[in-house]
N, C-alpha and C positions, 0 to 999 in steps of 0.2 A: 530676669523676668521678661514674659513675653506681653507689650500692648498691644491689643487690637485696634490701630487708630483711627480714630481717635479718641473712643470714648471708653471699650472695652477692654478691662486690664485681666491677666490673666497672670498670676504671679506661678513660675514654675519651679518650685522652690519645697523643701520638705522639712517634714517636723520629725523626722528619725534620728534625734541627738541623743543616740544611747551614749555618749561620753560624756555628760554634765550628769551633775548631782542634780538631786528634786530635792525639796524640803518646805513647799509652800502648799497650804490648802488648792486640794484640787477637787474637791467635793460639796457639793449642797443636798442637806438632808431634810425629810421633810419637817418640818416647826422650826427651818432656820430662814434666811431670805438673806440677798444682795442689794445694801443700798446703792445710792449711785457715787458713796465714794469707795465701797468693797470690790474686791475681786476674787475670782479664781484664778489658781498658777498650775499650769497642768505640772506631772511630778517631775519633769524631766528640766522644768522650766522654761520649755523654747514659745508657749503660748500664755494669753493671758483671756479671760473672760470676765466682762463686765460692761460698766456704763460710760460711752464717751460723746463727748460733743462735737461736732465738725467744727475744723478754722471760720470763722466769719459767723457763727452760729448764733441763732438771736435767743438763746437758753432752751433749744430745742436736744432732747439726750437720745440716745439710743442704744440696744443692747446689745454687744458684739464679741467679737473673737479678733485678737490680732497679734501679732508677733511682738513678745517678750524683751527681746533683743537687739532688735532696732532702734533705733534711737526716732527718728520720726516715725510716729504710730500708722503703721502698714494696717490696714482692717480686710482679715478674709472670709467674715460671715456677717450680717448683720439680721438680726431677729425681728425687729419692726421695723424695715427699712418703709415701710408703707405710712405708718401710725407714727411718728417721733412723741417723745413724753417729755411735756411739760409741765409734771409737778415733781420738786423736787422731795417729796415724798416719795416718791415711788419705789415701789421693791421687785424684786425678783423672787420665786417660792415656788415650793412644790404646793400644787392644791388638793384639798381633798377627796376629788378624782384624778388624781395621778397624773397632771396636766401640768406643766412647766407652766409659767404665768407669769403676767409683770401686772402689776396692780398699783393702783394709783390710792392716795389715804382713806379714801371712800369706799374701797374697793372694788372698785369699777376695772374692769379687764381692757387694760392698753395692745394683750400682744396676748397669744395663747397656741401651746402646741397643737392642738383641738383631737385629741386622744379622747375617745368614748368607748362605756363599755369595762375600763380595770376600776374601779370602785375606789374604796381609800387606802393608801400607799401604806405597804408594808414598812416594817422596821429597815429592811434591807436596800427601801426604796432609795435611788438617790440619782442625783444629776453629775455627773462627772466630766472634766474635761480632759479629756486624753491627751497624750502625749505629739496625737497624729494634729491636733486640734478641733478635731472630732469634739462636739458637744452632747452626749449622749444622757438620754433618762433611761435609767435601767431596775427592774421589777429586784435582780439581784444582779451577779456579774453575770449569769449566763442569758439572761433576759432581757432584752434592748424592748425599749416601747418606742424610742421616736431617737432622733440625732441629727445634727444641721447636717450633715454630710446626704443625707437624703433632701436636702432643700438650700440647696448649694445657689449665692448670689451673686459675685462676680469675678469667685477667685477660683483655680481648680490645682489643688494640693493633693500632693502620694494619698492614696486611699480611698480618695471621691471618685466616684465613677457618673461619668454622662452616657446617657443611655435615653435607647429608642425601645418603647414596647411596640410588639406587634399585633399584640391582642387584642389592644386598646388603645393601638393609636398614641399614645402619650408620650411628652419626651420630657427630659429630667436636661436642664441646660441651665447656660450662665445667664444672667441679665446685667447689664452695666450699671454703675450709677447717672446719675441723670446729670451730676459735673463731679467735679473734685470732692465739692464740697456739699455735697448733699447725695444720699445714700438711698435715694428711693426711686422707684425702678427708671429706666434711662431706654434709651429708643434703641439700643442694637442688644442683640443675644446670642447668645454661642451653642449648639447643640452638634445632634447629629441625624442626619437624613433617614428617611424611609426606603432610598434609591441603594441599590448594590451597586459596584461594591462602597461599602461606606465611605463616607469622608464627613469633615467636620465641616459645616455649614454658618453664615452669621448673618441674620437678620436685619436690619433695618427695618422695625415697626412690623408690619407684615410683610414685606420686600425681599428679598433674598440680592446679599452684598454683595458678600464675597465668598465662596469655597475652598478646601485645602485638597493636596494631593489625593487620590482616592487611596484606600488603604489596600497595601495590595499583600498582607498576611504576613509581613515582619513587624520587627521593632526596629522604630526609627532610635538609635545610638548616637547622640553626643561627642564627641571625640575633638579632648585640646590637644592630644599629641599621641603620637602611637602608642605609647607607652601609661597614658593617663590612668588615673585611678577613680576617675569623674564619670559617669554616665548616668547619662538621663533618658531615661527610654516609657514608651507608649506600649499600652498592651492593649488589645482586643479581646473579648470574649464575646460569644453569644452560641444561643441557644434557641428551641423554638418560641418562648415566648418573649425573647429581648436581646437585643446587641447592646453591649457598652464598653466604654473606653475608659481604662486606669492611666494614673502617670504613677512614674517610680523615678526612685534616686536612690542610688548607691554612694554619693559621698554627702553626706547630708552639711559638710562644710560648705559646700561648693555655692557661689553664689553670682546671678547671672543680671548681665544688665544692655541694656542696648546700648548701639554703635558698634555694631560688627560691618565687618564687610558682606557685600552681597557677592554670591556663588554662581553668577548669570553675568548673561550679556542683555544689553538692554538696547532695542534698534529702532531710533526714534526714525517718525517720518520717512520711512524707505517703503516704498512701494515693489515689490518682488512682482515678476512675471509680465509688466507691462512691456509692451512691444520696442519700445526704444532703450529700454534697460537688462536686456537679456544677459548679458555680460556682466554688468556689475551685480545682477543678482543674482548668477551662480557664483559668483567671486566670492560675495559672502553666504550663502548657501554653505559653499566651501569651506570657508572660514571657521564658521557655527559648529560645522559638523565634526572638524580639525577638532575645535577645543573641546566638542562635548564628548567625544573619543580622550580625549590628556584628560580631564575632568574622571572619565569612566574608569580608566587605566588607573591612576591616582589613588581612587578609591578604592579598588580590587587590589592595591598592595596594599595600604592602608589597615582593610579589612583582613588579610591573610594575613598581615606582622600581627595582627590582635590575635586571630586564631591560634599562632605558632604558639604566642605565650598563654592565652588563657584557655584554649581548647574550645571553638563554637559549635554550637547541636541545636536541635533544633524540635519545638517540643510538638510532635506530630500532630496532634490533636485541637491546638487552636493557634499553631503556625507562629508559634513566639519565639523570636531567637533568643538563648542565653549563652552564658557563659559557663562551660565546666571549669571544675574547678583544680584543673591539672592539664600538663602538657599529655598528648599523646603515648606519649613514651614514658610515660609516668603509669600509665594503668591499661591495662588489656583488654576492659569494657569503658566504655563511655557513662554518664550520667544515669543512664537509663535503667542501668542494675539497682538503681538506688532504692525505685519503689516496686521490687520483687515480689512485695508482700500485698499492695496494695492494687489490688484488679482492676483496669480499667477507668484509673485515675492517673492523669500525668503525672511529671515530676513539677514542680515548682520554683523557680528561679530565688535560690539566697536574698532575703531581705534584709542586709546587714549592709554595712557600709564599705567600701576597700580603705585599706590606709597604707600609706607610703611607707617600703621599707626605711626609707632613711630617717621618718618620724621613729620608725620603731628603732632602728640604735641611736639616735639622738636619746629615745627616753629611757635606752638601757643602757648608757652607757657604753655601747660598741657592746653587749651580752658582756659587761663583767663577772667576773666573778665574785667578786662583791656583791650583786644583784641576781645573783643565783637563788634562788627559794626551796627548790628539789630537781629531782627528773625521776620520770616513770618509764614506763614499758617502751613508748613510743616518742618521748621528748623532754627538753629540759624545760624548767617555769623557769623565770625569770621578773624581779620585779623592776616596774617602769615608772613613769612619773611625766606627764605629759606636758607640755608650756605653760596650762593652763594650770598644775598644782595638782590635778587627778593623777591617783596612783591604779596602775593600771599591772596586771599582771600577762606575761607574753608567754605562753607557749611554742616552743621552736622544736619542730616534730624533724628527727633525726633523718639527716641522708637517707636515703637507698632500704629504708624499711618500707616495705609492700605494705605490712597491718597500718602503720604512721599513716602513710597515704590514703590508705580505706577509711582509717578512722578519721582523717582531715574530712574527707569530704561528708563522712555522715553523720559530723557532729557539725557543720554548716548546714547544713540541709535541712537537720532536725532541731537544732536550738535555735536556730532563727523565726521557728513559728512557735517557742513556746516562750510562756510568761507565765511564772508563780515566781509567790516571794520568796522559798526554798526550792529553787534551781537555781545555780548561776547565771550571772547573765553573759552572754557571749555580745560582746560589743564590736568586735570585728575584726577581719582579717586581710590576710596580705599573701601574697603570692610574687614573689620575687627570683626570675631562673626557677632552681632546686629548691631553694627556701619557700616554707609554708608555713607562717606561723597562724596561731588562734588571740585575741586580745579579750581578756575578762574582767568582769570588774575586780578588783583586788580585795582581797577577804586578810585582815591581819591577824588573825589568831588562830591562822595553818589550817591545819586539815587535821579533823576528827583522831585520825589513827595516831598523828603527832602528839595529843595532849592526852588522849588514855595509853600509848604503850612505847612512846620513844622515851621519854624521861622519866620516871617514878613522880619524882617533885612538880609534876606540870599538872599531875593527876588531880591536886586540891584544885586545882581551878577550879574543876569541873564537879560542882556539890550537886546533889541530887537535883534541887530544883533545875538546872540549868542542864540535866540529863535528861529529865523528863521531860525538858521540852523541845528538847533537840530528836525524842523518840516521836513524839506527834508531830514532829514538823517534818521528818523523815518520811512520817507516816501521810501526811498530808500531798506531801509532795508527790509517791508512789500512786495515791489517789486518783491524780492529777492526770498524770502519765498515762496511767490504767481505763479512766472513764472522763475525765471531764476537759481534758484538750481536744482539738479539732482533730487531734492525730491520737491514737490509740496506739502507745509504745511501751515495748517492753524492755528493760535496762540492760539487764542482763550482765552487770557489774557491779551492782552494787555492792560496795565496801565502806570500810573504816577511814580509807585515804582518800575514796573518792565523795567523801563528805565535807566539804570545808565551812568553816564557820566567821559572819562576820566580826563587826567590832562586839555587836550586842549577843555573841555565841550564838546568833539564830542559824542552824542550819542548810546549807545549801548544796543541793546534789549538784555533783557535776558530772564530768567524763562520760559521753554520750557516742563514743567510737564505736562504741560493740553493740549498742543497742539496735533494734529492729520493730518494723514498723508491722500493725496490722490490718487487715480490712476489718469493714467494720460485722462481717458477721465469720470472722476469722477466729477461733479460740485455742486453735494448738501452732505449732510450726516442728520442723524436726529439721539436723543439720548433722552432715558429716563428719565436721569439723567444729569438734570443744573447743570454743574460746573461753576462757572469763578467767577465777579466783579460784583456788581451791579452797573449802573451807566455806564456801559462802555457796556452792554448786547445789541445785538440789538434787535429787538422787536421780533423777528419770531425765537430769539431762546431761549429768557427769557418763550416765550408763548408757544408753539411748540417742542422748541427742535430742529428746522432745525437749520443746519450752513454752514455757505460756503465761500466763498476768501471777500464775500462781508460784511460778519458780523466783521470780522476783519476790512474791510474799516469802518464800522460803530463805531469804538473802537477808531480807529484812528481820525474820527472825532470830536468824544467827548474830545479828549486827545489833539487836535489841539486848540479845544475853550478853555481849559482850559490853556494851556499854553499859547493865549494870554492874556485871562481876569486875569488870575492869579487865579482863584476860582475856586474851585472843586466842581463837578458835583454834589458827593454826601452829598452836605454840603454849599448848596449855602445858603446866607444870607437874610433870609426872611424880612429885610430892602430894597431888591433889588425891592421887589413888582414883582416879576416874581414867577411862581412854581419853577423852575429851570434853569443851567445853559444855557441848549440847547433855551428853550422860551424866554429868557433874549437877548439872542443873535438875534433869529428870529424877535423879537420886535424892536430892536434896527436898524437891516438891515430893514427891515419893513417901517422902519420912514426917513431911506435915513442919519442914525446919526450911522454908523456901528463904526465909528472911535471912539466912545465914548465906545464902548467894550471894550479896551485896558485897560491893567492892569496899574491902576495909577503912580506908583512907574516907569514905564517905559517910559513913555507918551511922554518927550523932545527927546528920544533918536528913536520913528518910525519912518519908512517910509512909508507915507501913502498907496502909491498905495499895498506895502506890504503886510502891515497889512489889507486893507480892501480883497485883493486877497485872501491871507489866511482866511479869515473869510468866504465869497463865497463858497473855496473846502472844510469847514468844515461844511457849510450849507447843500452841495452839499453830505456828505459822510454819514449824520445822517438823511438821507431821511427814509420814514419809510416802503417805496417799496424799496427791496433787487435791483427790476431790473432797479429802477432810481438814484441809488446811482453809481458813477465811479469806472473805476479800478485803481486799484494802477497806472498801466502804464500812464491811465491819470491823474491822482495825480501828480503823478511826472514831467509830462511833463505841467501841470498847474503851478506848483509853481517855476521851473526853467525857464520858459522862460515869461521873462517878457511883451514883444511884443505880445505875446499872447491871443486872444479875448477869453474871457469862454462866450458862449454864450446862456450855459443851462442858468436859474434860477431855484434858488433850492426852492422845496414845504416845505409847515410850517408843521415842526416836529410833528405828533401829538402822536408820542408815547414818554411818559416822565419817569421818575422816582425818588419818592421822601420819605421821613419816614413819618410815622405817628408822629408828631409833639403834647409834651403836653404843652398844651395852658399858659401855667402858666409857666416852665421851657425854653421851647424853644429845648428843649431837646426830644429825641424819646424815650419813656418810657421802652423799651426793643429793640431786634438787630433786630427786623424786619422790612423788608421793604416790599412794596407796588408797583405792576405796574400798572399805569394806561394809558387812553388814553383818547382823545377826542369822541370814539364812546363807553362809556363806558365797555369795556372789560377790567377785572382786574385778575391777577394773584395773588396767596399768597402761602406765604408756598412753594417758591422754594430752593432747596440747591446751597447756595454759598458760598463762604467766603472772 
C-alpha cells in the first residue's frame, strides 16, 4: 500500500482474485434490505459490503466496502462518511425510486444515492457488489444507474478511475479520513491537475501539498526482479472532454507495504554555486550525475531483460506500454494484428493475472501423466490443484506450432474481457522461455463430445432435461458473444469438445484461438485461410472463406442435432441410410416422425413438444442461406418460451459433409474429407483440424 503522509492512505492493491471460489450473497434486491449485522460478499469473496463501526466509536455505524481477507478490517469505500448512523435499526434498501438508501426505523433518509428521474425499480433491479469491489445499482446487468467507484473516498483500486473534466471543470479525486478512526472527510485530497502534462496533485484544504512526477505517456511498472510475475502499472486516458487515470495489477496475490528503500540521493544543507565552494560543488555535481547515469544504465537493462522475455509495444494511441505476449521470434507480427478487425480501436492490455511457472508444476505434478485430462489441436490439458485446494486445469500449448502460438495469444486477449456464466473462465497465464501455458477453472464432468460420443455408457448421464439445457446455455452463451459483450466475436469453433461442462452439467464454451473479433458496424469477414471443424463449417465459409455472427449460428445447429440424436455429424452411421447427420434429421422432420431423431438411450425421459422445438431451430440454424438462418437472439427467445409459435419452416439442408468412405472397411482411407452439395459444387483440400 501506498500512504500519503500523513493522513491520506491510498491502498494499491486489487480485487482480480479469479482463483477463489464465490459462494456468498453478493446481491440486494429490491423488498430486501441490510441490517447492521448483514452483509454482502462479492462472488469471488475478496470484498465485503455492509455496516461497521470504527475502534474507539461511541455507537456511531457506517456503510462501507472493505477487504474480505484481511484480518484487520481495511475500509476502501464509505457511503456516509459525512452522516454516521446511530440507530440501530437502520437498514440499507432499494427505494422506490431506484435509489440505494440507508434509512433509519422512521424512515428518515441517513445516506441516499440521489438518482432522479428511473421511477420504481424493475424486477431485474438490484445493487451488486462486484468482484472489483465496485458497488454497483443496476436497472439490469447491462444498465448501471450509479456505483462507489464514481464517488471514490480515500482508497484508489484496479478499475477506479481519477479524472479531470474539461468541460466543467470538475475533478473526481480521493479525500482522507479526518484520523484513523473516523471516516468523514479529512483536510488533504488526491486528484489530478488541469495543467499539462498531467501529474497527480494533493491538497491540503485549499493549498496545494505536494505533486507527483508529471506523466510523460508511459506506464510506470513495478518490478521485484527481472524475471517477476508482479506488476503494477498506471494508465492514462483522455479525450476531449476528460483526462483520467486507472491502476491495474496483474498478480492480484501480490501485496505491498511500506519500508522500502529510497532510489535517490538526498543533499541536506549544501549550498551549490557559492563563491568559496566551487570545488566541492562540482565534486558532487559529479557525484549526482555518476549515479544518476548507473541508476539510468541499470534500468535500460532491466527494462530490455523484461522485453527479451515478454516482448514490449507500445499502444500508439494513448501511449501505454504493454506486454506481448510472446518473445519476438515467436511471431512475425507483434500484438497489433490482433485487432485487424476492429477500426481504429487500439489493442488492450490482458486483464488477467501472470502465475509462476513453478506454481504451475508444483500443482501439476511436474505435468504427470497421471494429471493428463486430454490434448487438442494445439495442446495438452492437464489437471492442477493449487495450495489453496482449487483445482485448476492447465493448458500447455505445444513447442514450435505457429497456430498454438496465435491461438495463445488470442484467447488472452479475448477471454479476459469476457464474463458469462457459459464461457469458461480463463483465470491465468504464464509464459515461461518456450512454455505458454493458459490456467482455467476446472470443469469435472469433461467436455460435451466425451459424455455423448467417447463411451456409449456415459451417454445416460445426460437425460433430456440436462440436454436441454445445455442447448440454451449454449445458446445463451453465442448471444453473448454475438451482441451483448463489449466485443462482438465470432467463434468460429464451435464444437462438441470445445463445450465443457461443470459439476452441475451447465455448459461452458470454451477454446477462443480461432475466433475473430468485429467492429461494431462490421457484419461479413472473408479469409484465405479455413481454419476450424469439419462438420460444423457452414457452407459459404468451408467454400468461400466468408464468415459472420451467422456461421457460428450454423455450428450451433449442427451441434444442437447432435446433442439430441446423440450421433456425430462427422461420423454418422451409414446403417442410418442418410449421407449425414443434418439429411437424417431433415428426413425424418420431412415424414412428420421428428420425435424418432432422439437419441435412443434417452427416449423415456423427453418432452416432446421439447424435443421436436429443438429440432425445428436446428433445422432452422443449418440453413444453407446465411440470410435465412436466425439470430442468436431469436434462438434464444425460440427455445425459452414455450408458448411460442416458430412459424418460419426451415429449407432442406443442401450443403452436407462427409469422408470418402472405403467400401470394404467402412473406414476413410486417409483424414481427408470432402464438401458436397446437391448442386454439385465440391470443395477439397481445405485446411482444418
Amino acid at each position: 500500500m501506498v500512504r500519503l503522509p500523513p493522513y491520506v492512505v491510498i491502498f494499491l492493491v486489487t480485487s482480480l482474485s479469479l482463483l477463489l471460489l464465490g459462494g456468498s450473497d453478493d446481491r440486494l434486491t429490491p423488498g430486501e434490505f441490510i441490517s447492521l449485522n448483514e452483509t454482502l460478499v462479492s462472488d469471488a469473496g475478496e470484498f465485503v459490503f455492509g455496516f461497521f463501526s470504527p475502534t474507539n466509536s461511541t455507537g456511531d455505524f457506517y456503510a462501507g466496502v472493505w477487504y474480505n481477507n484481511i484480518p484487520q478490517r481495511t475500509v476502501i469505500w464509505v457511503a456516509n462518511r459525512e452522516k454516521p448512523i446511530n440507530d440501530s435499526s437502520a437498514t440499507l434498501r432499494i427505494s422506490d425510486d431506484s435509489n440505494l438508501v440507508i434509512v433509519d426505523s422512521e424512515g428518515g433518509i441517513f445516506w441516499s444515492s440521489n438518482l432522479s428521474g428511473f421511477g420504481t425499480p424493475g424486477n431485474d433491479t438490484a445493487a451488486v457488489l462486484y468482484n472489483s469491489g465496485n458497488l454497483v445499482l443496476r436497472a439490469n446487468s447491462h444498465n448501471i444507474l450509479w456505483q462507489s467507484f464514481d464517488h471514490p473516498t480515500d482508497t484508489f483500486v484496479p478499475g477506479m478511475k481519477i479524472l479531470y473534466n474539461y468541460r466543467n471543470h470538475s475533478t473526481r479525486y480521493l479525500t482522507s479520513w479526518k484520523d484513523a478512526n473516523d471516516p468523514s472527510p479529512g483536510n488533504f485530497s488526491l486528484g489530478i491537475g488541469s495543467s499539462t502534462p498531467a501529474q497527480f496533485l494533493i491538497w491540503s484544504g485549499t493549498k496545494l501539498y505536494r505533486r507527483s512526477q508529471v506523466w510523460i505517456g508511459k506506464m510506470f511498472i513495478g518490478l521485484r526482479a527481472i524475471n517477476t510475475t508482479a506488476v503494477v502499472y498506471i494508465t492514462m486516458t483522455e479525450d476531449d472532454d476528460e483526462i483520467g487515470i486507472t491502476l491495474g495489477v496483474s498478480d492480484a496475490s501480490l501485496m505491498l507495504s511500506s519500508g522500502g528503500e529510497d532510489l535517490y540521493l538526498r543533499l541536506m544543507d549544501i549550498s551549490l554555486g557559492t563563491s568559496g565552494s566551487k570545488t566541492k560543488a562540482r565534486r558532487i555535481v559529479i557525484i549526482v550525475s555518476l549515479s544518476a547515469i548507473i541508476v539510468c544504465l541499470a534500468c535500460i537493462f532491466i527494462l530490455w531483460k523484461f522485453s527479451e522475455v515478454f516482448g514490449v509495444f507500445k499502444d500508439p494511441k494513448n501511449g501505454k506500454l504493454l506486454c506481448d505476449l510472446s518473445s519476438s521470434t515467436d511471431f512475425a507480427n507483434n500484438i497489433s494484428g490482433s485487432n485487424e478487425f476492429i477500426e481504429g480501436k487500439p489493442h488492450q492490455g490482458p486483464e488477467l493475472p501472470l502465475i509462476g511457472f513453478e506454481n504451475i508444476l508444483l500443482a501439476t505434478n511436474n505435468f504427470s501423466e497421471s494429471n493428463k485430462l486430454g490434448k487438442g489441436g494445439f495442446g495438452i490439458v492437464y489437471k492442477g490443484n493449487l495450495p489453496g485446494g482449487k483445482e485448476i486445469a492447465v493448458k500447455r500449448l505445444l513447442r514450435g506450432s505457429r497456430q498454438g502460438m496465435e491461438e495463445f495469444k488470442n484467447e488472452v486477449i479475448l477471454i479476459a474481457k469476457l464474463q458469462h456464466r457459459n464461457l469458461v473462465k480463463l483465470l491465468a497465464f504464464c509464459i515461461h522461455g518456450e512454455e505458454k501455458l493458459l490456467v482455467y477453472e476446472y470443469m469435472p464432468n469433461k467436455s460435451l463430445d466425451f459424455l455423448l460420443f467417447a463411451d456409449p455408457t456415459q451417454k445416460t448421464e445426460l437425460d433430456w432435461g440436462k440436454r436441454f439445457n445445455i442447448i440454451k446455455g449454449i445458446a445463451r452463451a453465442l448471444l453473448y458473444l454475438h451482441q451483448d459483450s463489449r466485443l462482438r466475436i465470432i467463434h468460429r469453433d464451435l464444437k462438441a469438445s470445445n463445450v465443457l461442462l461443470d459439476e452441475e452439467m451447465n455448459p461452458k464454451v470454451s477454446d477462443f484461438g480461432l475466433a475473430k473479433i468485429f467492429g461494431g458496424n462490421q457484419d461479413e469477414a472473408n479469409t484465405d485461410r479455413v481454419v476450424g471443424t469439419y462438420g460444423y463449417m457452414s457452407p459459404e465459409y468451408a467454400m468461400e472463406g466468408l464468415f459472420s455472427v451467422k456461421s457460428d449460428v450454423y455450428s450451433y445447429g449442427v451441434l444442437l442435432l447432435e446433442i439430441v440424436s446423440g450421433f456425430r455429424n462427422s461420423s454418422f452411421p451409414l446403417a442410418m441410410d442418410s449421407p449425414n447427420l443434418l439429411a437424417y434429421a431433415w428426413q425424418l422432420w420431412n415424414e412428420g416422425n421428428a420425435e424418432d431423431y432422439v437419441d435412443p438411450s434417452i427416449a423415456c425421459s423427453c418432452a416432446r413438444a421439447e424435443v421436436v422445438r429443438s429440432i425445428h431451430v436446428g433445422l432452422l440454424c443449418v440453413q444453407d442461406s446465411p440470410s435465412d438462418r436466425p439470430a442468436m437472439s431469436s434462438v434464444v427467445f425460440m427455445l425459452e418460451n414455450e408458448e411460442a409459435t416458430i412459424s418460419a419452416a426451415p429449407k432442406q439442408p443442401i450443403f452436407t459433409i462427409q469422408r470418402n468412405l472405403n467400401p470394404d472397411t467402412g473406414h476413410p482411407p486417409d483424414d481427408t474429407y470432402q464438401v458436397y452439395s446437391y448442386n454439385n459444387v465440391t470443395v477439397t483440400a481445405a485446411e482444418g483440424r
